[in-house]
Backbone as CSV, one residue per row, in Angstrom:
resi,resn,N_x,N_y,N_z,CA_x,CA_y,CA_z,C_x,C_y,C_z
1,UNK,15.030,16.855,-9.614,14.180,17.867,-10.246,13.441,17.292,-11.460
2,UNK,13.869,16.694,-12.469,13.452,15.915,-13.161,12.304,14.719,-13.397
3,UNK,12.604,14.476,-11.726,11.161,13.261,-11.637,10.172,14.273,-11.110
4,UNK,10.134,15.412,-10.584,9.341,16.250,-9.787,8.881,16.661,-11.490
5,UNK,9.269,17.410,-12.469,8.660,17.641,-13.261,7.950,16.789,-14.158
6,UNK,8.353,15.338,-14.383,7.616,14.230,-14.868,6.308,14.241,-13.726
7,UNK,6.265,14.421,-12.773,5.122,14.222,-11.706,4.244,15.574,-12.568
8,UNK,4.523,16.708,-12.167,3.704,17.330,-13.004,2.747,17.374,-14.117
9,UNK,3.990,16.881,-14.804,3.221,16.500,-15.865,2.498,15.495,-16.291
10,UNK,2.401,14.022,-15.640,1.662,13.419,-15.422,0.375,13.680,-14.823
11,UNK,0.660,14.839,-13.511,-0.651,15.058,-13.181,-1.525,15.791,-13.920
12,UNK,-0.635,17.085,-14.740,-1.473,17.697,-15.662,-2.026,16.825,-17.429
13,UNK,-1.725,15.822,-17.104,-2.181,14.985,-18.077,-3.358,14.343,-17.418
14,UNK,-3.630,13.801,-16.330,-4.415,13.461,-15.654,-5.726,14.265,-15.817
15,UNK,-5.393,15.420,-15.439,-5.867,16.297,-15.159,-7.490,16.803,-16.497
16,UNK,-6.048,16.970,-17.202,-7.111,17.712,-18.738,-7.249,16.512,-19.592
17,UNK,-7.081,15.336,-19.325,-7.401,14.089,-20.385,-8.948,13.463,-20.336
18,UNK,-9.360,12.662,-21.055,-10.425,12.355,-20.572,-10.081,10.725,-20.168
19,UNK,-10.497,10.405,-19.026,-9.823,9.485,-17.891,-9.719,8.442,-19.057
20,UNK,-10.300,7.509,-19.614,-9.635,6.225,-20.571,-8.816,6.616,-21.508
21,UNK,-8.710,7.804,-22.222,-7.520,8.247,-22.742,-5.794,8.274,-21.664
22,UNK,-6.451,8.589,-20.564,-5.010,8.769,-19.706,-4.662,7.492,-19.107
23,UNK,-5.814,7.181,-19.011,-5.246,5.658,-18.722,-4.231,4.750,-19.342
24,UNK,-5.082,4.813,-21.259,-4.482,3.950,-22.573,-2.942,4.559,-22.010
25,UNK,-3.043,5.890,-22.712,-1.661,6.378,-22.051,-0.339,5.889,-21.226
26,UNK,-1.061,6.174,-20.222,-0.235,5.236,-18.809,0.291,3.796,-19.002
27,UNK,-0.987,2.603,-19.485,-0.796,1.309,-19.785,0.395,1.650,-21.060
28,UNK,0.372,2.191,-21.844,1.406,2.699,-22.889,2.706,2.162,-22.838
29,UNK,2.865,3.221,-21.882,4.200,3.488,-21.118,4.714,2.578,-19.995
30,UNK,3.679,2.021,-19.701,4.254,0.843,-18.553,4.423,-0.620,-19.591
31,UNK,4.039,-0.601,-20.557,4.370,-1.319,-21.390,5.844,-1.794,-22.258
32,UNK,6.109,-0.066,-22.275,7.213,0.240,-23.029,8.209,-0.304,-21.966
33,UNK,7.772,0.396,-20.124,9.010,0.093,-19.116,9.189,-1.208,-19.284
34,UNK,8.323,-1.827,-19.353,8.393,-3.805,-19.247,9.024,-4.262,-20.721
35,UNK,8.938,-3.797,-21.797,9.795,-4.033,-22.983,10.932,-3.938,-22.842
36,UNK,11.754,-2.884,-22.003,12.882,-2.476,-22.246,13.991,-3.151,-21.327
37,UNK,12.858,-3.793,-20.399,13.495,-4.443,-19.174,13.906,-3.486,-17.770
38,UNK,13.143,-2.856,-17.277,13.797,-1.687,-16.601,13.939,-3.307,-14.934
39,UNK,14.646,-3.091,-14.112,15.480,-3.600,-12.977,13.747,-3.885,-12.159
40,UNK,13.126,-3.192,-11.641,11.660,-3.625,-11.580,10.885,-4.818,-12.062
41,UNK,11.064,-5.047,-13.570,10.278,-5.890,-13.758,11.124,-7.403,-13.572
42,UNK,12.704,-7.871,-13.379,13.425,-8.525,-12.546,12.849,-9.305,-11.571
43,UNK,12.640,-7.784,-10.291,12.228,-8.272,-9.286,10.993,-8.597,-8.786
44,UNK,9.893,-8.039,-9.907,8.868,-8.521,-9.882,8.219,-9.824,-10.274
45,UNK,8.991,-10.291,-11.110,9.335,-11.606,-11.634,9.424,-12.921,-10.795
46,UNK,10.728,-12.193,-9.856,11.396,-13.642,-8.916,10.194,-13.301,-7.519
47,UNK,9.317,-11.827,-7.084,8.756,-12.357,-6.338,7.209,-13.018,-6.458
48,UNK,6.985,-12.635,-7.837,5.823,-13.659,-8.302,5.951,-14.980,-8.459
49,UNK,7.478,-15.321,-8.877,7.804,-16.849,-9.323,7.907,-17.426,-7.487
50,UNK,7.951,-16.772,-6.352,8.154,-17.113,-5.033,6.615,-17.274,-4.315
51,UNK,6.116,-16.646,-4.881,4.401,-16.261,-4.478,3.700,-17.427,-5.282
52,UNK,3.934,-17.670,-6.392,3.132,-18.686,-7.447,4.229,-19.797,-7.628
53,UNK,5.059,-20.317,-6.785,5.874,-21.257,-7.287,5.786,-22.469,-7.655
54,UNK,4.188,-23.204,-8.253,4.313,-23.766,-9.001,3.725,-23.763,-10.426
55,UNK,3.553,-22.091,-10.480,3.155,-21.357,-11.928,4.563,-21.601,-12.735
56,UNK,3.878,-22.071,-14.087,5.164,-21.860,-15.256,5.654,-20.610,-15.501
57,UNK,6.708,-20.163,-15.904,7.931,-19.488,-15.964,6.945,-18.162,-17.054
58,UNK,6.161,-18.585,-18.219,5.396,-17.689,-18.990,4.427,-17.251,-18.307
59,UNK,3.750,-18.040,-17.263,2.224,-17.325,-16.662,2.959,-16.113,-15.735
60,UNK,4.022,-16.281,-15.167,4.456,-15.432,-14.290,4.831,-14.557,-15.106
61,UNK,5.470,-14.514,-15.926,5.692,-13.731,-17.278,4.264,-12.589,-17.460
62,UNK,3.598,-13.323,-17.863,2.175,-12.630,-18.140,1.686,-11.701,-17.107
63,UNK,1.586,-12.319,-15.726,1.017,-11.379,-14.358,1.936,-10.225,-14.442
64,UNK,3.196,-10.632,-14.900,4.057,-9.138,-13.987,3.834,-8.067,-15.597
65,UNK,3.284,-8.867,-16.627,3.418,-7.265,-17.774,1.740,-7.019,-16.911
66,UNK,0.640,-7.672,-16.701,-0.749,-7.477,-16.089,-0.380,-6.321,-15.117
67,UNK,0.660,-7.187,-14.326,0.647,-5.771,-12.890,1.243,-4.310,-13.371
68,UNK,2.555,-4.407,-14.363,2.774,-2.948,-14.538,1.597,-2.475,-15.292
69,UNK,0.837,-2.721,-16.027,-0.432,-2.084,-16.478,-1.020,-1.611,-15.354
70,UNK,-1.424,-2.476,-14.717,-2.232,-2.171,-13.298,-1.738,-1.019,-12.426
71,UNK,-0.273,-1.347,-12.470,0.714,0.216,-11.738,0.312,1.276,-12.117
72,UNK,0.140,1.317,-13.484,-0.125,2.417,-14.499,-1.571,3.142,-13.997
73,UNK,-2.579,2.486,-14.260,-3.854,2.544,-14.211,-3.820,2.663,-12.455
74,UNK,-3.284,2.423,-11.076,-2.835,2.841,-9.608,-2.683,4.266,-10.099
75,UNK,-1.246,4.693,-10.704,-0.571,5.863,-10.357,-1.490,6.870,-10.661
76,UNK,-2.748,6.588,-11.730,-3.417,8.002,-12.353,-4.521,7.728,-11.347
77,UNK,-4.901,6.768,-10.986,-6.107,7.018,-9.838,-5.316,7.746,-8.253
78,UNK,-4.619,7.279,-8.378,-3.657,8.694,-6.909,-3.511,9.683,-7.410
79,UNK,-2.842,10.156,-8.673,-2.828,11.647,-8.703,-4.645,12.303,-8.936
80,UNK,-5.353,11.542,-9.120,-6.913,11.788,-9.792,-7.614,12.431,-7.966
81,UNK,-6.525,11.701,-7.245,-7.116,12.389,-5.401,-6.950,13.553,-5.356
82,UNK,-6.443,13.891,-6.294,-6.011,15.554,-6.139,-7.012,15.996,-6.640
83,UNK,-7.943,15.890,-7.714,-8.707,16.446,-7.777,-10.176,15.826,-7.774
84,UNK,-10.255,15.166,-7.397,-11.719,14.194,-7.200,-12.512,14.581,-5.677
85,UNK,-13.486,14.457,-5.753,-14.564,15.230,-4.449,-14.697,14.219,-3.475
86,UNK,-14.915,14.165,-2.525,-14.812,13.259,-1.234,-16.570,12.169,-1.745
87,UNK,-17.575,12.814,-2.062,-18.418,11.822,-2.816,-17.939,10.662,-3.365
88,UNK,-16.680,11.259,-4.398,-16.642,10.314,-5.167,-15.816,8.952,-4.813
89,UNK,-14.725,9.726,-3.554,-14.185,8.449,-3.025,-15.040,7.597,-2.799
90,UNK,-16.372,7.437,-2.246,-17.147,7.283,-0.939,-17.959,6.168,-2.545
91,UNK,-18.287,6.194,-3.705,-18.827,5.842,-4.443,-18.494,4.782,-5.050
92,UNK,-17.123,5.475,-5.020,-16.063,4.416,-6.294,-15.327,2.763,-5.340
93,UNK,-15.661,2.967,-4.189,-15.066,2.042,-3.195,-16.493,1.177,-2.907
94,UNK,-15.823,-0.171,-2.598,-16.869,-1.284,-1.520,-15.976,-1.839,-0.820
95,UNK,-17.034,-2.163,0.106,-16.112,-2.431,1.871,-16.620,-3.599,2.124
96,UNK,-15.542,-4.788,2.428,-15.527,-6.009,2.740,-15.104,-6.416,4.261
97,UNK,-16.058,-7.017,5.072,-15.478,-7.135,6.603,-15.350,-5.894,7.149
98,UNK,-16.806,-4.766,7.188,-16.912,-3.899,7.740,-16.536,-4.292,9.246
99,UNK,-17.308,-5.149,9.985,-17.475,-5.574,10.943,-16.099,-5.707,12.072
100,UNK,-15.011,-6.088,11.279,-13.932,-5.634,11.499,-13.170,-4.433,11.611
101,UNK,-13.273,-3.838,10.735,-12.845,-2.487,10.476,-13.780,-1.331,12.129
102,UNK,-15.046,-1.620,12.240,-15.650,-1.034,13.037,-15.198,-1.821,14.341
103,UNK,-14.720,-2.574,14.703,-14.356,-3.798,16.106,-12.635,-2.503,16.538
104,UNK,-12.379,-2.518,15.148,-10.411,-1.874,15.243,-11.042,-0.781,16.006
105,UNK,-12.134,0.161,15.071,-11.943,1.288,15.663,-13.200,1.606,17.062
106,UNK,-13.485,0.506,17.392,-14.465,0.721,18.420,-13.702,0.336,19.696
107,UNK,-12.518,-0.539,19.524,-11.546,-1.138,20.134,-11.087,0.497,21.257
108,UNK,-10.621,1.490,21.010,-10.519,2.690,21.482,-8.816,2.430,21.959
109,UNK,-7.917,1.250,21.000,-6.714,1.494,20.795,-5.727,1.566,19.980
110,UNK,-4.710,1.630,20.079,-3.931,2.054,18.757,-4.106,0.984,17.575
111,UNK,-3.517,1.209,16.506,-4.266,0.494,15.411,-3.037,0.231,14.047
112,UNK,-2.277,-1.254,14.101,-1.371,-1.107,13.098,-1.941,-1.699,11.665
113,UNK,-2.494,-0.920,10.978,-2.853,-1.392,9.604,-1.724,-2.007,8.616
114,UNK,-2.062,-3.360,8.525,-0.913,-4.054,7.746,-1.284,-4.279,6.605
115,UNK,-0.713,-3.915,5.030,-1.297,-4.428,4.303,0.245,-4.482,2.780
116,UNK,0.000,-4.416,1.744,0.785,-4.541,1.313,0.861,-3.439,-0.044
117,UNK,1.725,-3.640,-0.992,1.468,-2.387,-2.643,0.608,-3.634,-3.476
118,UNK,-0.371,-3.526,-2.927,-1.517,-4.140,-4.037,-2.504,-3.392,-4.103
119,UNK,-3.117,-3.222,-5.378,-4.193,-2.439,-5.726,-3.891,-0.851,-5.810
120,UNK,-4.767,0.140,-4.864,-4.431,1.386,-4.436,-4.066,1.866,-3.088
121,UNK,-3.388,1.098,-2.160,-3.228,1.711,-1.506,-3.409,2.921,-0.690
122,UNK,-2.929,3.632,-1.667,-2.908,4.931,-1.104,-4.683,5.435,-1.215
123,UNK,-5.280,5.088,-2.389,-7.021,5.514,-2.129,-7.501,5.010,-0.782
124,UNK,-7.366,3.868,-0.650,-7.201,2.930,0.704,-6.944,4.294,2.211
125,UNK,-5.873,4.574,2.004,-5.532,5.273,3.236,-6.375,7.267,3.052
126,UNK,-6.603,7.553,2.109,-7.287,8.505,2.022,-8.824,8.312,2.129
127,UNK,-8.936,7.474,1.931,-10.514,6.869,2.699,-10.736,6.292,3.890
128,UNK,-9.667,6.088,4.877,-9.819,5.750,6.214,-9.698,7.437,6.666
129,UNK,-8.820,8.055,6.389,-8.503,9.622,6.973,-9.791,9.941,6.542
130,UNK,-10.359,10.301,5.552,-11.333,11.297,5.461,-12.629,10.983,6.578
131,UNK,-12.757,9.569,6.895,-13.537,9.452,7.889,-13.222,9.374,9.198
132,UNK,-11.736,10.177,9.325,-12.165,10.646,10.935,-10.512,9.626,11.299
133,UNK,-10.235,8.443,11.015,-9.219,7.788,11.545,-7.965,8.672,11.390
134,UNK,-7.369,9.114,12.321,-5.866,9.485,12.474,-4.760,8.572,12.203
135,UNK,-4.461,8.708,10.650,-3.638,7.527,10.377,-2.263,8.406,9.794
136,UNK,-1.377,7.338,10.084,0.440,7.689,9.850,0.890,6.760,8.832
137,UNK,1.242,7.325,8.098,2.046,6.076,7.328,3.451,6.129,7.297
138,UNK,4.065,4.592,7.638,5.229,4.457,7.511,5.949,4.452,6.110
139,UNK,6.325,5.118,5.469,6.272,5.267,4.146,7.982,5.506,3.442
140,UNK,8.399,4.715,2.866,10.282,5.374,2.087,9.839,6.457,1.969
141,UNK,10.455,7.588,2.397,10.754,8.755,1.607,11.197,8.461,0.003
142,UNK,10.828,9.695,-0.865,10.905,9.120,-2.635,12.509,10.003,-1.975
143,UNK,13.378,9.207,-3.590,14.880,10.051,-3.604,15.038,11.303,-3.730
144,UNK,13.728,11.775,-4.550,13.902,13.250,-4.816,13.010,13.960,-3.965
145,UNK,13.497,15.243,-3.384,12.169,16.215,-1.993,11.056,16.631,-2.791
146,UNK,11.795,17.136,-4.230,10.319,17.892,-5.023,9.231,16.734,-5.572
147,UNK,9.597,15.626,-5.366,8.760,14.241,-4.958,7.732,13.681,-4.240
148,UNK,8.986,13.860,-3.105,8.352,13.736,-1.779,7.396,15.092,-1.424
149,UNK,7.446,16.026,-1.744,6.263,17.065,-1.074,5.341,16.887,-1.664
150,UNK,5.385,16.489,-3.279,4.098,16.188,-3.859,3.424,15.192,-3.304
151,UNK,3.754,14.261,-2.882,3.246,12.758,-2.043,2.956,13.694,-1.010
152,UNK,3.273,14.284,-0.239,2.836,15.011,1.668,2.305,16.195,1.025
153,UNK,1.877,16.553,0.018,0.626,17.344,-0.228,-0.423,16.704,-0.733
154,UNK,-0.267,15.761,-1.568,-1.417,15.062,-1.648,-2.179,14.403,-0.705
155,UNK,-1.270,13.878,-0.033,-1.783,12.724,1.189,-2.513,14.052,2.145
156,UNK,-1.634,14.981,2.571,-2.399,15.832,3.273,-3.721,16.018,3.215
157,UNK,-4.064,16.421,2.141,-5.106,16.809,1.740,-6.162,16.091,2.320
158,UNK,-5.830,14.594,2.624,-7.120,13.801,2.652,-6.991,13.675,4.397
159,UNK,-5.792,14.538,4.867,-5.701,13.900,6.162,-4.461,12.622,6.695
160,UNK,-3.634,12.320,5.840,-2.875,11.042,5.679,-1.721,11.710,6.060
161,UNK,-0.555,11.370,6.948,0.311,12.018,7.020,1.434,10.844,7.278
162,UNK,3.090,11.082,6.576,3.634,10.084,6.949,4.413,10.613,8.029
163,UNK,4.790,9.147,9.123,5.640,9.184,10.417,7.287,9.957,9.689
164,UNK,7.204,11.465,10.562,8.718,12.176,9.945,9.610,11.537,10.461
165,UNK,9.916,11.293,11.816,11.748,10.926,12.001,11.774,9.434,11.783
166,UNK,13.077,9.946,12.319,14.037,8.327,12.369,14.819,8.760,13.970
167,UNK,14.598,7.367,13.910,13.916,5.998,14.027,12.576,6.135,14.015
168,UNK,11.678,5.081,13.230,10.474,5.544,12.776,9.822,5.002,14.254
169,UNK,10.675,3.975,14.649,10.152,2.894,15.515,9.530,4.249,16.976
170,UNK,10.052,4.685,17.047,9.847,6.231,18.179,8.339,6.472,17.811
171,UNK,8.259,7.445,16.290,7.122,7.837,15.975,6.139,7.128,15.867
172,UNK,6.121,6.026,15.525,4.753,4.972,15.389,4.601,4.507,16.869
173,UNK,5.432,4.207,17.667,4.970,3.518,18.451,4.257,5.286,19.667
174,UNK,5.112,5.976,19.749,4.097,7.040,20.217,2.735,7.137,19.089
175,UNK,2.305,7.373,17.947,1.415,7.456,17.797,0.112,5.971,17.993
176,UNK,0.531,5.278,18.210,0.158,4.444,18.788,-0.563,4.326,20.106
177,UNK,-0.085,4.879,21.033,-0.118,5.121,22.174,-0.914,6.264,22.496
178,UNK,-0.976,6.934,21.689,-2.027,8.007,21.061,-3.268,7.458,20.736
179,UNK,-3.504,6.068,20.886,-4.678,5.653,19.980,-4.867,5.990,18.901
180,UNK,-3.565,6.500,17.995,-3.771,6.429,16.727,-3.375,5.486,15.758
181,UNK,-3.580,5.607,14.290,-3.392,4.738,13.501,-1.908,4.414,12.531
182,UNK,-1.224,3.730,12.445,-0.156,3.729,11.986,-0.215,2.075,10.862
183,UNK,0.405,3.047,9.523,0.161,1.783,8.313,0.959,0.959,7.711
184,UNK,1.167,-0.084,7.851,3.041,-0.969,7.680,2.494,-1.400,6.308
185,UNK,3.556,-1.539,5.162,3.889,-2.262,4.138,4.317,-3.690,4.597
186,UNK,3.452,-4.722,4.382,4.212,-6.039,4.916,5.176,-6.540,3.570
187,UNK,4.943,-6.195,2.528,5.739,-6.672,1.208,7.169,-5.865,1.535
188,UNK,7.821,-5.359,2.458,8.734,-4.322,2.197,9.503,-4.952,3.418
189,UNK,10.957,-4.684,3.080,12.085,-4.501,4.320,11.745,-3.748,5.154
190,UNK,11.741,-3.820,6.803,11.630,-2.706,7.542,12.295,-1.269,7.206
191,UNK,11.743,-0.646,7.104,12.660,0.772,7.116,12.892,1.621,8.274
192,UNK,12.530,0.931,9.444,13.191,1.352,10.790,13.439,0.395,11.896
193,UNK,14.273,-0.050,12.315,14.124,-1.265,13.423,13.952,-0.418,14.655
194,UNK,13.492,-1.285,15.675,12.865,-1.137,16.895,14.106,-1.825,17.825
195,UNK,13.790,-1.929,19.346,14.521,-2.321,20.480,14.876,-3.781,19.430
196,UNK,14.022,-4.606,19.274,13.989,-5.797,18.693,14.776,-6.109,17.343
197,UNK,15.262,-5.026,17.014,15.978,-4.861,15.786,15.622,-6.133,14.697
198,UNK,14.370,-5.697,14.731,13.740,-6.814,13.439,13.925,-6.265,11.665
199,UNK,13.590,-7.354,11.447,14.377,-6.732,9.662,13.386,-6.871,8.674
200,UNK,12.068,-7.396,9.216,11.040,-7.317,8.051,10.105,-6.653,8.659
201,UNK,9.264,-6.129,7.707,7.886,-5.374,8.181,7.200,-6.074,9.558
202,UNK,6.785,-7.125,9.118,6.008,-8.233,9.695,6.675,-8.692,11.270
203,UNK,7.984,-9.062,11.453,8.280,-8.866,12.598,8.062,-7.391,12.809
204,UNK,8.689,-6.671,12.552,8.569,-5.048,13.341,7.233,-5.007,13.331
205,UNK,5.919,-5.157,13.047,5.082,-5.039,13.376,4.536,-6.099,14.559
206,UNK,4.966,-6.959,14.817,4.489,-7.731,15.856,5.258,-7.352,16.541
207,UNK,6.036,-6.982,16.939,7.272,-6.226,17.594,6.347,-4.917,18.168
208,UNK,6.103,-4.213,17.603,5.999,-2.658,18.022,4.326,-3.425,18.335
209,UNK,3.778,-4.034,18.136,2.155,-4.751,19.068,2.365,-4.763,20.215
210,UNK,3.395,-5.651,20.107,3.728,-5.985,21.759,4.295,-4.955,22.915
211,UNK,4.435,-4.145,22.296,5.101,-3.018,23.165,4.077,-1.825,23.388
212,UNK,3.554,-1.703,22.424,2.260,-1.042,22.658,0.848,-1.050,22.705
213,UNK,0.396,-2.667,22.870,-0.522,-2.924,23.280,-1.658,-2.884,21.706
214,UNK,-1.112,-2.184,20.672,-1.998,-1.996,19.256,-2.719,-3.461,18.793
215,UNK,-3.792,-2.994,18.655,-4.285,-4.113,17.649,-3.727,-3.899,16.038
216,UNK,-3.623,-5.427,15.392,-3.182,-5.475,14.171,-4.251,-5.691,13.119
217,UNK,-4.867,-4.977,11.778,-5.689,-5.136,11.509,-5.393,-5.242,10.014
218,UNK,-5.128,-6.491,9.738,-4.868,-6.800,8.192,-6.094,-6.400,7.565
219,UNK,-5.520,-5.472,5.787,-6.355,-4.769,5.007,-5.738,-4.590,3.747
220,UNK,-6.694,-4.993,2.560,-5.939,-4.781,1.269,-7.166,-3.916,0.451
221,UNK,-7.053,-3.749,-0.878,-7.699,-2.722,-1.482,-6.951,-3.244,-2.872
222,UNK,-8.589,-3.704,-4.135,-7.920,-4.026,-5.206,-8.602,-3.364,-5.871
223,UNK,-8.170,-3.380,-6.883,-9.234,-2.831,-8.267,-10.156,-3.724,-8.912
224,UNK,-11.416,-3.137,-9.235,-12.270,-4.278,-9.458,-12.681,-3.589,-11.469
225,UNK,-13.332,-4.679,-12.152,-13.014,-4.586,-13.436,-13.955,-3.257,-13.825
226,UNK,-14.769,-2.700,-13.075,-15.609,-1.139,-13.314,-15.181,-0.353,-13.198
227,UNK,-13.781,-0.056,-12.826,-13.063,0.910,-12.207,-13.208,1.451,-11.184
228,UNK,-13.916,0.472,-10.590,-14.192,1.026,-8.818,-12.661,0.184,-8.025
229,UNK,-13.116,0.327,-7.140,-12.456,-0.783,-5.751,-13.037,-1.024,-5.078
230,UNK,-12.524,-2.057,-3.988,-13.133,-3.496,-2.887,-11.679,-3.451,-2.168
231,UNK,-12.313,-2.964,-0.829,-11.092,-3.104,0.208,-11.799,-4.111,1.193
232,UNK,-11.111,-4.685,1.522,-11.285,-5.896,2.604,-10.313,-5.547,3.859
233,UNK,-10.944,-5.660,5.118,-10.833,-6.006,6.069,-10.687,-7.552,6.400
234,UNK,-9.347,-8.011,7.563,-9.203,-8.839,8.053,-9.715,-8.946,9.784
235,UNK,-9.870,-9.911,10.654,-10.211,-9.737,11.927,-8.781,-9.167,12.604
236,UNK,-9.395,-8.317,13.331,-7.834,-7.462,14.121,-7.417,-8.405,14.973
237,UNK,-5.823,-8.816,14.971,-5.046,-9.895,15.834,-4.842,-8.900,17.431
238,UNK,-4.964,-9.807,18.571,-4.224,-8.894,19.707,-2.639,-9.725,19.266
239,UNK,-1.798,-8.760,20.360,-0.225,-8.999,20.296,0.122,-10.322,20.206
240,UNK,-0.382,-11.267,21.067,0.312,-12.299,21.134,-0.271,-13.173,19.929
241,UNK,-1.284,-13.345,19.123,-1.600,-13.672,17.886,-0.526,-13.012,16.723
242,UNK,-0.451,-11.697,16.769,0.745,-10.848,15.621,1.947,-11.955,15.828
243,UNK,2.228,-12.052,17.009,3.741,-12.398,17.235,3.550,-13.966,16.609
244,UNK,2.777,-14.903,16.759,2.755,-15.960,15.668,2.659,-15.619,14.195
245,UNK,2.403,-14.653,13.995,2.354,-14.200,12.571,1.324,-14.758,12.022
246,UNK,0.016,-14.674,12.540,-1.688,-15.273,11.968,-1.869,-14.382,10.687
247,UNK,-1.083,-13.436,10.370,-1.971,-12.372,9.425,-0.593,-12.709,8.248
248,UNK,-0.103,-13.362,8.516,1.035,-13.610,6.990,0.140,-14.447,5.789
249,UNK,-0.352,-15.663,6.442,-1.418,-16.505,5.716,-2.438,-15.501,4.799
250,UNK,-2.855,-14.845,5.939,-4.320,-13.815,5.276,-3.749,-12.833,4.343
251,UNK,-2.379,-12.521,4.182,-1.803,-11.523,3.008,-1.478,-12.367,2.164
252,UNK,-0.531,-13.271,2.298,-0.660,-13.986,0.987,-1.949,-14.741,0.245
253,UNK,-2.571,-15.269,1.154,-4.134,-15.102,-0.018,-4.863,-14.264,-0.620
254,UNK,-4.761,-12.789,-0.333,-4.843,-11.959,-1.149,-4.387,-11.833,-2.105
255,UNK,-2.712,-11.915,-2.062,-1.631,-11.602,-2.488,-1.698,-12.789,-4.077
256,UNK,-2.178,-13.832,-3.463,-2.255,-15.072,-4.818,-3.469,-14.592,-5.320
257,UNK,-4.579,-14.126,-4.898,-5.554,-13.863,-5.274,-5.346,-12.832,-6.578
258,UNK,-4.478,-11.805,-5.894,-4.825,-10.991,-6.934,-3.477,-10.174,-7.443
259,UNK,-2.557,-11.230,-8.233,-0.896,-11.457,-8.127,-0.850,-9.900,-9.306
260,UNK,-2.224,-10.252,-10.122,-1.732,-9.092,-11.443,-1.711,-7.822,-11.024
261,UNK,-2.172,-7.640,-9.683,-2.275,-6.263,-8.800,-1.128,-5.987,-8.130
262,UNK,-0.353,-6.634,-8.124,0.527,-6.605,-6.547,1.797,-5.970,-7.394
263,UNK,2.484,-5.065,-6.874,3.564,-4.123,-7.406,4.927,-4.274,-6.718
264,UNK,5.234,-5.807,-6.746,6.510,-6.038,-5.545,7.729,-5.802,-6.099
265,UNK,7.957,-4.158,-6.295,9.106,-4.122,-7.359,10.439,-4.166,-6.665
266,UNK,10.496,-4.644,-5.137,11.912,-4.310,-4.297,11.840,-5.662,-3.843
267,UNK,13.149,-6.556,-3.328,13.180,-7.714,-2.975,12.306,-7.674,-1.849
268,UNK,11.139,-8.827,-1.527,10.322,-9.366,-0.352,11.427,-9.750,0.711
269,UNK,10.703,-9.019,2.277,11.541,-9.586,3.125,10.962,-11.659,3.161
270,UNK,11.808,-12.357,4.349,11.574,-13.622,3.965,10.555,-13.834,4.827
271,UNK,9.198,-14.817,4.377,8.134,-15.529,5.482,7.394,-14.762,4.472
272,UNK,7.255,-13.801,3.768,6.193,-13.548,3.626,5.837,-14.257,1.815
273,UNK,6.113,-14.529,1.417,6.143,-15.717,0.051,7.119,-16.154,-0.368
């Protein structure tokens, strides 16, 4: 109940602030979390020092206080979907490797969007829904429900809905088969295994390709210094490309690219840095 009312009130700070005030704000406080040492900034640490491993011990230092700022300045542009006009998504974004993105969905089959917690994400997936893509996200449930509904009302809104049961491996791969869209965290432990009982994102996603025929269409989304964003498209892999794992390379060059963005606050499964 407690984090549900911190959500509130964050959003109603959002809300009635004037946006670089809520921002300073936010950076504030993610400042303070990284002072105090909260268990996050740990693991954000050892997977930057794994991602940049032959960065000195202070530069990695530096990216991970960069990225919780950056978290900060993420979390108020997601709750800001709640009240921002579909224009403005459409304004505040640029699109890299359209050409791709239009190949996935001209393709007329299912569609596993792989990408990782860099940048916004979630603006990311409320801007594929609003134009029409039927997308699922495989998503942790938060610990708390009065949490979690705020996340499945927001996302709603734009059309974004996450895969409900368990085994998730069921729901994605039927929506799949659906010719719809389903969105993997590759920075994350699987949170459902399949027949294949794979244990990282990245296998379970070449995993659930192969079984359902989906194209894989690596995609990230960063923040750019105007306060807009730049989402990039990768070329969509068929199955037997996923299953070499061609799209691990293309996330971690993002991923080095743009380390002060990347929010890897839970241990990385292994292969992927």
């Amino acid at each position: 109940m407690l984090a549900w009312v911190l959500y509130l009130i964050a959003d109603l700070l959002v809300r009635t602030l004037p946006g670089r005030l809520a921002d300073r704000l936010g950076v504030a406080l993610a400042r303070l979390a990284f002072a105090v040492h909260v268990p996050a900034r740990a693991r954000l640490e050892a997977n930057l020092g794994r991602l940049l491993e032959r960065e000195p011990d202070h530069h990695v230092r530096a990216l991970a206080q960069e990225s919780f700022d950056n978290f900060a300045l993420t979390f108020a542009d997601f709750l800001r979907l709640g009240h921002a006009g579909r224009a403005r998504l459409s304004t505040d974004l640029e699109v890299h490797g359209t050409e791709h993105l239009e190949a996935a969905r001209a393709s007329g089959r299912g569609v596993i969007l792989l990408s990782a917690h860099l940048g916004n994400w979630e603006l990311g997936a409320a801007w594929l829904a609003e134009r029409g893509t039927r997308l699922h996200l495989a998503a942790r449930p938060h610990p708390s429900r009065w949490v979690e509904r705020f996340y499945a009302r927001r996302r709603a809104a734009w059309g974004v809905q996450r895969l409900p049961g368990r085994p998730l491996w069921r729901d994605a791969a039927a929506a799949l088969r659906r010719h719809e869209w389903v969105a993997l965290m590759a920075d994350r432990q699987a949170a459902g295994r399949g027949p294949a009982r794979p244990t990282s994102v990245c296998a379970w996603a070449a995993a659930l390709s192969e079984r359902t025929g989906a194209l894989v269409l690596p995609a990230v989304i960063v923040r750019l210094p105007d306060r807009r964003y730049a989402a990039y498209f990768e070329r969509p892999l068929e199955p037997a490309a996923v299953r070499a794992q061609g799209f691990v390379e293309c996330l971690r060059r993002h991923l080095t690219r743009h380390a002060r963005q990347w929010f890897a606050f839970d241990p990385l499964p292994e292969g992927l840095a």
